[in-house]
Structures are given as C-alpha cells and as structure tokens.
C-alpha positions as a LaTeX table, in Angstrom:
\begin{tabular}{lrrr}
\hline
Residue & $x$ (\AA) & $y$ (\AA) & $z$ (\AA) \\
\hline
Unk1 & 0.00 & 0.00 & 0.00 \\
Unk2 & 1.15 & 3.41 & $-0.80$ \\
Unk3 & 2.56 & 5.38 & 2.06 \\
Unk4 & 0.42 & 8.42 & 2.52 \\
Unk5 & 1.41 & 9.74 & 5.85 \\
Unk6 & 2.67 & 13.61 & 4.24 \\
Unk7 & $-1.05$ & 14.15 & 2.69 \\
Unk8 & $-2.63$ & 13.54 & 5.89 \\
Unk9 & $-1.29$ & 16.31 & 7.99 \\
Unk10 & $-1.17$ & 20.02 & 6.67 \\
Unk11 & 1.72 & 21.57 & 5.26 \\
Unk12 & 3.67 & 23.19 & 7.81 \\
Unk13 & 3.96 & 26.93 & 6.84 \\
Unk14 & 7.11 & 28.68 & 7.65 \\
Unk15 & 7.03 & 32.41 & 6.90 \\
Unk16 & 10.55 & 34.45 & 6.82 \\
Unk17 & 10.95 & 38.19 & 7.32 \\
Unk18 & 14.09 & 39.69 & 5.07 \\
Unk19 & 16.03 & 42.67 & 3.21 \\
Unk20 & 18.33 & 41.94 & 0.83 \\
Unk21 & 21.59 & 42.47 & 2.65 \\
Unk22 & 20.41 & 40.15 & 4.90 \\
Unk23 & 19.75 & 37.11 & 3.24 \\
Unk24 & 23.17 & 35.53 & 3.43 \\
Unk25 & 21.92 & 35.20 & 7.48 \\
Unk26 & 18.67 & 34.00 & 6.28 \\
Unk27 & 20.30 & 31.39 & 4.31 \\
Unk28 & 21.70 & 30.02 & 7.82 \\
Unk29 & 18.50 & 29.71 & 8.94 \\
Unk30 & 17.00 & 27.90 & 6.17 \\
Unk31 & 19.87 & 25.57 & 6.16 \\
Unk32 & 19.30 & 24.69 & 9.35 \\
Unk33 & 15.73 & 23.99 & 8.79 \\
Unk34 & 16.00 & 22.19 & 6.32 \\
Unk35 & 18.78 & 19.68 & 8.05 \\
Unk36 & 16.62 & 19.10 & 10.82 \\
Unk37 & 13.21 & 18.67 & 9.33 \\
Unk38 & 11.44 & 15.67 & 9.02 \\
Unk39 & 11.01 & 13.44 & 5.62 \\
Unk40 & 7.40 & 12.60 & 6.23 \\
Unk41 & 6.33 & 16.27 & 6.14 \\
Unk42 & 6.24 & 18.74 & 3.68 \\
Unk43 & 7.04 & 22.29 & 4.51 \\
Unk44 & 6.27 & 26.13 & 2.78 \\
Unk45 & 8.47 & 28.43 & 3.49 \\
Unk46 & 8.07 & 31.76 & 2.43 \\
Unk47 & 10.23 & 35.05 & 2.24 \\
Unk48 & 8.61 & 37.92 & 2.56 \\
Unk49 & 10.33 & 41.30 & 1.34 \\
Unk50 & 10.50 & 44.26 & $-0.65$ \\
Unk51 & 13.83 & 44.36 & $-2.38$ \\
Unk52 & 15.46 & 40.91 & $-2.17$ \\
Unk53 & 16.49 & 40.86 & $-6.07$ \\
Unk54 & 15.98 & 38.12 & $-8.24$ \\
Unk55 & 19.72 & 36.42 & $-8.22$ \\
Unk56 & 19.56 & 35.91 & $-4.47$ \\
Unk57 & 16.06 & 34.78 & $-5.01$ \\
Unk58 & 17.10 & 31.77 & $-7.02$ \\
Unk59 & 19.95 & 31.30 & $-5.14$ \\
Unk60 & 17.55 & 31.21 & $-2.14$ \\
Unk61 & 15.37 & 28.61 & $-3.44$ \\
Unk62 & 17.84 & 26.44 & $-5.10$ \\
Unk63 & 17.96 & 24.86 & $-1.63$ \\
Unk64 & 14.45 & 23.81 & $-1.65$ \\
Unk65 & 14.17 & 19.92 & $-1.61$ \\
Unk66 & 11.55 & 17.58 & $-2.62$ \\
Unk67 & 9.36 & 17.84 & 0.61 \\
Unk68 & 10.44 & 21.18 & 1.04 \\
Unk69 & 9.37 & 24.68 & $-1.43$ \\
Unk70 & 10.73 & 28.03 & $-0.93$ \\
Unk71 & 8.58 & 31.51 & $-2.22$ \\
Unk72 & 9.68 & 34.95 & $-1.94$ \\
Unk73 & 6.25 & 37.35 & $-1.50$ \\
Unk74 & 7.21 & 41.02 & $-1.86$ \\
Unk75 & 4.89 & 42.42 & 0.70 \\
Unk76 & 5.36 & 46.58 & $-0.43$ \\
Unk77 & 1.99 & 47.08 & $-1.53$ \\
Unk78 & 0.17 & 45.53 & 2.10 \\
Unk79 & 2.40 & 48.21 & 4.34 \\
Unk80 & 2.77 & 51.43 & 1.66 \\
Unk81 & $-0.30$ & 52.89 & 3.49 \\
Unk82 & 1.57 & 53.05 & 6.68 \\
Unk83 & 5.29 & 52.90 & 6.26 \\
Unk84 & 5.68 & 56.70 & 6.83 \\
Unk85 & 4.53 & 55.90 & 10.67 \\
Unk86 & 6.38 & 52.35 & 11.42 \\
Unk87 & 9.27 & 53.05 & 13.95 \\
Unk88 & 12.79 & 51.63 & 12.97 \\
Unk89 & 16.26 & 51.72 & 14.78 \\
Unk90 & 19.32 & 50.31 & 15.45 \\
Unk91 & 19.50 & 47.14 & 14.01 \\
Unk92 & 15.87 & 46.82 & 12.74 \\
Unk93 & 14.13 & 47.29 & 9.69 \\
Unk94 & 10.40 & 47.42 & 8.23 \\
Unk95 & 11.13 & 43.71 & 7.85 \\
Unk96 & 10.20 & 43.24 & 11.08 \\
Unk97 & 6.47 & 44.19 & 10.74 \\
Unk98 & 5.99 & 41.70 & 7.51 \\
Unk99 & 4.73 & 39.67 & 9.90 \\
Unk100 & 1.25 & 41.59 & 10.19 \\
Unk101 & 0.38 & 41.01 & 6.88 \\
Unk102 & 0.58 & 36.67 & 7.00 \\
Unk103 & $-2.94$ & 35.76 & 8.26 \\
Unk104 & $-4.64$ & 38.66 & 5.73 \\
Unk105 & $-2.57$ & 37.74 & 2.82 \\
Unk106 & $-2.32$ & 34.04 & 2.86 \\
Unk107 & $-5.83$ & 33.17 & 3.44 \\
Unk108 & $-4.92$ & 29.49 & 2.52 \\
Unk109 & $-3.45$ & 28.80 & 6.22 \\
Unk110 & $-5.37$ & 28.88 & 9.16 \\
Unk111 & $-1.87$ & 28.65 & 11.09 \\
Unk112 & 1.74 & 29.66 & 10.23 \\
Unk113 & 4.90 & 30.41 & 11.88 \\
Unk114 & 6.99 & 33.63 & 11.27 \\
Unk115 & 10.78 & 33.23 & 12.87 \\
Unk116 & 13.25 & 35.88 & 12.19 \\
Unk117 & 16.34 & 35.83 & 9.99 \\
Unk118 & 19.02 & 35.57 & 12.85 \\
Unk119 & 18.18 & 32.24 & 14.00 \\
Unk120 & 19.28 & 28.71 & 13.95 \\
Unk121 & 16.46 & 25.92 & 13.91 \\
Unk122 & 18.03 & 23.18 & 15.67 \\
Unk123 & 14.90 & 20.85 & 15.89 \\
Unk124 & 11.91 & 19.54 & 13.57 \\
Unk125 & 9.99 & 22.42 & 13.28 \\
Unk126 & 7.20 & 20.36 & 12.11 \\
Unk127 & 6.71 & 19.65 & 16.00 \\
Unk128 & 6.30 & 23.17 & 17.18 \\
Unk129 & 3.57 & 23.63 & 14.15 \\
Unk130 & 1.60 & 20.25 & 15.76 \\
Unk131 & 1.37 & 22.88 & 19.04 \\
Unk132 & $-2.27$ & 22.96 & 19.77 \\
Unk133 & $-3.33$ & 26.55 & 20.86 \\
Unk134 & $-6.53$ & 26.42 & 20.78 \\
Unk135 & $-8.28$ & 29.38 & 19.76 \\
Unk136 & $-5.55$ & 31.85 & 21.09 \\
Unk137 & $-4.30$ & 34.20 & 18.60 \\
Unk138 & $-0.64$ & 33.47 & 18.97 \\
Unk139 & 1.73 & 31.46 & 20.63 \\
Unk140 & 4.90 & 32.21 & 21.91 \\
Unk141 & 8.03 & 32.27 & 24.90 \\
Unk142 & 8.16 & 35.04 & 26.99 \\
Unk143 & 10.72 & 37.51 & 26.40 \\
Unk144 & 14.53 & 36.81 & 27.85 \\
Unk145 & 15.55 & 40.80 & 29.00 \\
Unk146 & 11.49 & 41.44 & 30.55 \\
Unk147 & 12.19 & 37.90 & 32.71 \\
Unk148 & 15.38 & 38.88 & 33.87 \\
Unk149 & 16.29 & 42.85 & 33.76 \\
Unk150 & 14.12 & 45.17 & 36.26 \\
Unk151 & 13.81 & 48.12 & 34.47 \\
Unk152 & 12.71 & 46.07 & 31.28 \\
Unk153 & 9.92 & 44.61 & 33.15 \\
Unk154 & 8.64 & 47.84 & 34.83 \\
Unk155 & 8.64 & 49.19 & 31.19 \\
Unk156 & 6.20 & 46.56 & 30.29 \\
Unk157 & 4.08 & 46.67 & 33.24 \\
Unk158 & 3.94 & 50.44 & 33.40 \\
Unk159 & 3.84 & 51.35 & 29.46 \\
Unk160 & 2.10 & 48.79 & 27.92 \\
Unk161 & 0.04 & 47.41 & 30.78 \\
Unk162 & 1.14 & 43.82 & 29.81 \\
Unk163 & 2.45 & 41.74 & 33.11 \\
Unk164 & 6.23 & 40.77 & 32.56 \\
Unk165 & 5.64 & 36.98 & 32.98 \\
Unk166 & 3.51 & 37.13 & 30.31 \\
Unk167 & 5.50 & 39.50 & 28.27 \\
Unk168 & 6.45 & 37.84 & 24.64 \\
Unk169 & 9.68 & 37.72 & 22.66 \\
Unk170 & 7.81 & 38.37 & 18.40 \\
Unk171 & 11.16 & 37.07 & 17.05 \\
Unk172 & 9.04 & 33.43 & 17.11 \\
Unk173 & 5.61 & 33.32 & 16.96 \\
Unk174 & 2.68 & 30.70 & 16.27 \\
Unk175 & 0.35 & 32.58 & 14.52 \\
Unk176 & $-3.53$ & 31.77 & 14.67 \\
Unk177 & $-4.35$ & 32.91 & 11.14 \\
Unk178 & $-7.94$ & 31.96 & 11.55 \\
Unk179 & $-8.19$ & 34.33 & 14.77 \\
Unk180 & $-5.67$ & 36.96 & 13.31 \\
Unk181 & $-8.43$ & 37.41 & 10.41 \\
Unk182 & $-11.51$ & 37.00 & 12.33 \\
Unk183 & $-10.34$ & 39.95 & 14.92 \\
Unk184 & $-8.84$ & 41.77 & 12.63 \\
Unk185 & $-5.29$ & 41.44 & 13.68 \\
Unk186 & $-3.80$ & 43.30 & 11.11 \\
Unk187 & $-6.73$ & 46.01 & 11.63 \\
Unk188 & $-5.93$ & 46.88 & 15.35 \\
Unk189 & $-1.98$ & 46.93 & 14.67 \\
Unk190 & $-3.01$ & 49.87 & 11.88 \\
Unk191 & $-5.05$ & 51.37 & 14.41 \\
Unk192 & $-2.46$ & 51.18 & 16.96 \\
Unk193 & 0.25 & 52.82 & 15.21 \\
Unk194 & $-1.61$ & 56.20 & 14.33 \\
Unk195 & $-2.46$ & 56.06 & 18.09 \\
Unk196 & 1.14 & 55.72 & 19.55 \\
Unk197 & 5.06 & 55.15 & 18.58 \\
Unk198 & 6.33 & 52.42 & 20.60 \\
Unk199 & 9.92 & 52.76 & 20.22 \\
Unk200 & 11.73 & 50.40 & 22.89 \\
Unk201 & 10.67 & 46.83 & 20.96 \\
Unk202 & 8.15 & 48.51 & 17.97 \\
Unk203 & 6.27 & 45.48 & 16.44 \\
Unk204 & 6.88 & 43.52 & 19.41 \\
Unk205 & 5.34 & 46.34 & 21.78 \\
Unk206 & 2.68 & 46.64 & 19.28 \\
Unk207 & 1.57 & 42.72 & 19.06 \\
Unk208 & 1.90 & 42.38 & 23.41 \\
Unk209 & $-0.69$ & 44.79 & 23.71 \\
Unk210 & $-3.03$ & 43.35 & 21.18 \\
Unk211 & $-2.79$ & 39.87 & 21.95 \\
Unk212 & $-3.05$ & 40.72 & 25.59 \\
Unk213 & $-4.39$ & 37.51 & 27.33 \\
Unk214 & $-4.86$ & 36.05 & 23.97 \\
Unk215 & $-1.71$ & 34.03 & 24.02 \\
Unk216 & $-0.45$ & 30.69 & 24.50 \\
Unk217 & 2.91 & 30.08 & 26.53 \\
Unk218 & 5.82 & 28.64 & 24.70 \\
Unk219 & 8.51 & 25.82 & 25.93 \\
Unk220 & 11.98 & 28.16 & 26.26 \\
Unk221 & 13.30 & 25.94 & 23.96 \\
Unk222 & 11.14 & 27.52 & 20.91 \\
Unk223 & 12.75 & 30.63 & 20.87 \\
Unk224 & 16.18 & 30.59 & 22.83 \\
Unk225 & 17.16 & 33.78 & 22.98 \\
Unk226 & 20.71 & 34.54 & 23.63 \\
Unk227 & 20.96 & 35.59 & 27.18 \\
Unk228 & 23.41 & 34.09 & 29.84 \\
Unk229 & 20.81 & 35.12 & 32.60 \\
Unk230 & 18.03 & 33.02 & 31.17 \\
Unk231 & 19.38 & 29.56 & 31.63 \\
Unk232 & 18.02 & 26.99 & 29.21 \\
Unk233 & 19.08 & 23.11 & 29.13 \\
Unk234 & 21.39 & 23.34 & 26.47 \\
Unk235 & 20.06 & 19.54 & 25.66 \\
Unk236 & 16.56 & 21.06 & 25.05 \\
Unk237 & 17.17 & 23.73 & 21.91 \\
Unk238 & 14.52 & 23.98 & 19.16 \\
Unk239 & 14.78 & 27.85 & 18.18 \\
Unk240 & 17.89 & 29.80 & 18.67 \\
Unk241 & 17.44 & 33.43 & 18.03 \\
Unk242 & 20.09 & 35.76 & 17.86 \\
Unk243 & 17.69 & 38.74 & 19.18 \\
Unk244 & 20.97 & 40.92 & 20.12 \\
Unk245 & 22.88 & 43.39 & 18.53 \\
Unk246 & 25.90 & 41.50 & 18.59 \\
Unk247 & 25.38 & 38.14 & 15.75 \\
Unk248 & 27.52 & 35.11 & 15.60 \\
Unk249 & 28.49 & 36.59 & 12.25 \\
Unk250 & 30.09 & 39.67 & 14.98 \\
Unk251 & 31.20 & 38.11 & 17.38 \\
Unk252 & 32.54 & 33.93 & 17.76 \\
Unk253 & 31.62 & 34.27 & 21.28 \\
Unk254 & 28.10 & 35.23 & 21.19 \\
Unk255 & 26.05 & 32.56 & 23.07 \\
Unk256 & 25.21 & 29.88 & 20.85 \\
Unk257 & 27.37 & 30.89 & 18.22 \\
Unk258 & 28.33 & 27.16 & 17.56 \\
Unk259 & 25.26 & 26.22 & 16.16 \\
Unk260 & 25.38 & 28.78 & 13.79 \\
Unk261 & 28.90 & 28.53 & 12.53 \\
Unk262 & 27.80 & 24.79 & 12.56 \\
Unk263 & 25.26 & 25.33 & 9.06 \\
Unk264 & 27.22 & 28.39 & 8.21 \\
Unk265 & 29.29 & 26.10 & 5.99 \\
Unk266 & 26.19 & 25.16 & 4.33 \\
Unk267 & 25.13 & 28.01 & 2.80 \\
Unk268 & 25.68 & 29.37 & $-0.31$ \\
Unk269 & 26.52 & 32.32 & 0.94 \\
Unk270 & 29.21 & 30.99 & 3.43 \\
Unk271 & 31.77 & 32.82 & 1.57 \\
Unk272 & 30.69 & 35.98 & 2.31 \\
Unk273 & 29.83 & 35.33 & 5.98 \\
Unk274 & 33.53 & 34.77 & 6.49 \\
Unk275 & 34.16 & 38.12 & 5.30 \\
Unk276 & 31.51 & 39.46 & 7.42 \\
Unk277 & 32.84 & 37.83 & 10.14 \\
Unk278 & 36.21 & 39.32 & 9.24 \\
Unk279 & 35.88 & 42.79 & 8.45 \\
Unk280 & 34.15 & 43.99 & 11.41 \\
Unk281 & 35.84 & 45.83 & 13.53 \\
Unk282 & 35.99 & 46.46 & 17.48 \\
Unk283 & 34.73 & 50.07 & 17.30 \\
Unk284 & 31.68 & 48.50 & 15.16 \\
Unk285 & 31.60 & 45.72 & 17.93 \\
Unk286 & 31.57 & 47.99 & 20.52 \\
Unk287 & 28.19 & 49.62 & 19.27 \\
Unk288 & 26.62 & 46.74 & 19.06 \\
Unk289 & 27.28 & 45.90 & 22.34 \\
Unk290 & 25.75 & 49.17 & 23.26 \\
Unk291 & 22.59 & 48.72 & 21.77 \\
Unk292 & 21.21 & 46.71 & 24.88 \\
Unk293 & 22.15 & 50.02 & 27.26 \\
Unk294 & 20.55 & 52.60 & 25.15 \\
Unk295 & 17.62 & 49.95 & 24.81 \\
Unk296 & 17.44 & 49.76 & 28.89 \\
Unk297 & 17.71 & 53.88 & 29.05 \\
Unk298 & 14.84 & 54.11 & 26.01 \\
Unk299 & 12.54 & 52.13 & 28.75 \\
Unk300 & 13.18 & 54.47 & 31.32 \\
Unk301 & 12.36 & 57.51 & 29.56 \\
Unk302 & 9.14 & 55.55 & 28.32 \\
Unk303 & 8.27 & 54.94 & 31.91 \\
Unk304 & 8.97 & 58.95 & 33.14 \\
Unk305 & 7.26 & 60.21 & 30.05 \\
Unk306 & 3.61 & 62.08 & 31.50 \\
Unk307 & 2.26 & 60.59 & 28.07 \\
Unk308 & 3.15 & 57.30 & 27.53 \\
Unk309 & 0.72 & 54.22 & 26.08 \\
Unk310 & $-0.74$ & 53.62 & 29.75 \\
Unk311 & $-1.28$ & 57.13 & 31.04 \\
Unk312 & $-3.49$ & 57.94 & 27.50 \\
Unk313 & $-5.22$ & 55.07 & 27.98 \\
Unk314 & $-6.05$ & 55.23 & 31.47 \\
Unk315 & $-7.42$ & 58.78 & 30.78 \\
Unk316 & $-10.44$ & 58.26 & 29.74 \\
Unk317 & $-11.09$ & 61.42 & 28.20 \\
Unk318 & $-7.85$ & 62.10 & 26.78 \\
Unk319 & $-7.45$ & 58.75 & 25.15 \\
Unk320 & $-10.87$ & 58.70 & 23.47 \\
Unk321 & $-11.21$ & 62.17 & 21.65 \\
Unk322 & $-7.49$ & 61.02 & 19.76 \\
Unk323 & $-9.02$ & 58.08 & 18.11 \\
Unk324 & $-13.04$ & 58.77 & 17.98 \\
Unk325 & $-12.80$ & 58.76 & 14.82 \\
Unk326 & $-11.51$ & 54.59 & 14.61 \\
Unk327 & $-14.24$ & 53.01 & 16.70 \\
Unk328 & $-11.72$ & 49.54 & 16.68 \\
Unk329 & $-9.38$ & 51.40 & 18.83 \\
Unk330 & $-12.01$ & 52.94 & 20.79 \\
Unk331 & $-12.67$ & 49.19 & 21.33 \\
Unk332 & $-9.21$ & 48.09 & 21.79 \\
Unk333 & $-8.37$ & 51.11 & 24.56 \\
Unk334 & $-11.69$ & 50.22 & 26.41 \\
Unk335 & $-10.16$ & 46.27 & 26.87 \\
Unk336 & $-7.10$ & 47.12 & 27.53 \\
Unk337 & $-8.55$ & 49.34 & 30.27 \\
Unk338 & $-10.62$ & 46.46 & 31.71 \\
Unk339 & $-8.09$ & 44.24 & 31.77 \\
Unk340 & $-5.70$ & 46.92 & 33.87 \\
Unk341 & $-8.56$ & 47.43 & 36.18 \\
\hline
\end{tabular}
C-alpha cells in the first residue's frame, strides 16, 4: 500500500521576514531547517520582502528539496499605506512588521509560523507547528531581557500594561491565522500605530498589547534567545534566536554561536559570511554591544514620560477624543482598560 502519511497532515507553513543584505543570514537559517526537518512532512516556506532581487532569489530557493518549497512574496503594496509611521532603529528594519500582513494575505493557512532571519532551527519544526493553541491568537516564549532585567519589566508593566511573565519575545511566533483574520489582527496593529510610537521593541510592543491575554505560553526551547541570565538546558534547543545586537556573524563568542557557525558552511553564501565575520571591527563591535544600554535607558524615559501608552489610555477622556474617529481602537483602549482594572 502506498505510504500516505505527508497528505494527511497540513503543510507546515514557515514564513521568513528579510532585506536583501540580509539574506546571506537568512540562508543560515534555512539551512538549518531544512537539516533538521522531518522526511514525512512537507514544509512552505516563504520570504517575505521588498527588495530581495531576483539572483539571491534563485539562489535562495535552489535549496528547496523535494518535501520542502521556498517563495519569496514582496509584501510593499500591504504596508505602503503606513510605512511613513512604522518606527525603525538600530538594528531593525520594516522587515520586522511583515509579519502583520501573513494571516490577511495568505488566506490558505489557518496557522503559520513567522521566525526571524538571525536564528538557527536546531529541531523539527514540524513539532512546534503540531502545538495545539486552541483558539488563542498566537503562541509564543516570553521575552529573555522582561524575565530577567528590572527596568525592562517595569517598562512593560507600566507602558504597555502587559504583566512581565507574560510578556512575549515576536522574534518566534505561532500565529492563529484563523483568529488573526476573524479579529482583525492586522486592523488593530493599523489602528495602533496612528495612536502611539512604541519605540523600545516597535512590532513587538505593538503585538503584546493586542494579543493581551490572547496568548499561548511557549517551551523556552522555541525561541532561545541569547541571554546568559536566562538559563536553558542546552540539551533542550529547538529555536535559537540571535535577538541581540551583537550576531555570531560579529562576534565567535556570542552565546550559541556554535550552532550557527555549525550550518554556516552550508550556505551558499558561506563565503561571504567569512568576510563578514572578518571585516568587522571592534569600534563597530563595541556599538553593538551598546545597543542593549541605550535599549534599557529608552525604557526608562518611556516609563517617566507624563504621556506614555498607559497614562493615554487610562485617561479616559484624553485617550478617546485622539481616536473617535476609529471606533476599533475605541474598542481596543476600552479592553485594555478592563483588563488593567
């Protein structure tokens, strides 16, 4: 009898967030999926961009494999509406709020996973996608710096009225397509960013307040972010995300750098990795390294600030008169309320 065991579970949709000059990092994390993924499944995996151009695209999916496809999905025309207001700094780009736009414009998934670019995947990821989560509209592991640095956490407690432990690192998410479209995910998140400028953790900010007690907890192991303080069984990995300033690519001793010089090899793009790796120099290093400080300081001004996200929204009468005219925030302030109250 034929062996139909792929066709009778779903494909396992893997969405990608990228620039151009960053797909050589990408590449590492595809490789990695791909080496750990399982032959009785059959995975999409899409790229969504604006600018990748067409050589690296082929280069990009010349490592797709028979169980395994590859798209790219240039995503300009879903954002162009907002761009102008989406906060960026550091070592972000718009690339980081692609991930709005899944549920809306791949209506043939009820569930998908986005993971970011500087990440290994050290584990089927076919087993994180089996995750039931009910009808939550995300899952997800809470965030390394909120669990462990004070100032982080009274920033999310005090700005975004979100409670730390339950405060949620975007850089790996579960997304309930299904709920994302049937709330209007992508709605509130447009809504939300003519209300207020989060600018400590931008998209990530934006998604804890929306999915506020609408999301599932995570294993660690599904997004292990790279923080000595956190403590993870190093037997246990599924996810390794790079979510500092400083990459593997920086710096050789950047936790978990191992498992990304590991697939490095493996990439088509190893070559110039190398010289990544090589040209950088301290000065360059020592920015990077700084980015964590200035992101700790950014919190504290967010907390002094007489108009930050909480102190609108628990005015009453301030908050509503900004946004009468967008009854979904109205909406969306008057929950959040309740569920500070």
């Amino acid at each position: 009898m034929p062996n139909n065991s792929k066709s009778k579970k779903q494909p396992v949709a893997v969405f990608f967030g990228c620039d151009n000059k960053y797909v050589k990092f990408l590449s590492v994390a595809l490789v990695s999926l791909i080496a750990n993924a399982s032959a009785r499944r059959h995975y999409e995996i899409h790229v969504l961009h604006t600018d990748i151009t067409e050589e690296n695209q082929r280069t990009i999916q010349a490592m797709a494999t028979e169980n395994i496809s590859i798209a790219f999905d240039n995503v300009e025309a879903d954002l162009h509406h907002i761009v102008d207001q989406l906060p960026v700094r550091d070592y972000y780009s718009l690339s980081t709020y692609f991930r709005f736009v899944i549920a809306d414009k791949f209506k043939q998934y009820d569930k998908a996973i986005y993971v970011d670019s500087d990440t290994a995947i050290v584990a089927d990821i076919a087993k994180l996608f089996d995750i039931n989560i009910g009808n939550k509209y995300l899952a997800a592991v809470q965030d390394a710096v909120v669990a462990t640095v004070p100032v982080a956490s009274a920033y999310v407690q005090k700005v975004l009225g979100v409670r730390p432990e339950y405060y949620f690192n975007a850089g790996m998410i579960v997304i309930n397509c299904k709920q994302w479209r049937e709330h209007d995910v992508l709605g509130q998140f447009i809504q939300l960013v003519g209300f207020y400028n989060f600018v400590v953790a931008q998209d990530q900010d934006y998604l804890n307040v929306i999915c506020k007690n609408k999301t599932y907890p995570l294993s660690k192991r599904w997004n292990c972010q790279s923080l000595k303080l956190w403590g993870i069984n190093p037997n246990d990995l599924g996810i390794i995300h790079y979510n500092f300033g400083l990459k593997p690519w920086h710096d050789i001793n950047c936790l978990y750098s191992e498992y990304f010089w590991k697939y490095a090899p493996l990439s088509p793009y190893f070559m110039e990795i190398k010289a990544e790796f090589a040209r950088i120099t301290p000065e360059e290093m020592e920015s990077k390294r700084a980015v964590g400080a200035k992101v700790i300081t950014m919190c504290q001004e967010e907390i002094d600030r007489k108009d930050n996200f909480m102190a609108l929204v628990s005015k009453k009468r301030t908050a509503q008169p900004l946004i009468s005219q967008h009854q979904e925030m109205v909406d969306l302030v008057s929950r959040i309320r309740y569920v500070n109250a």
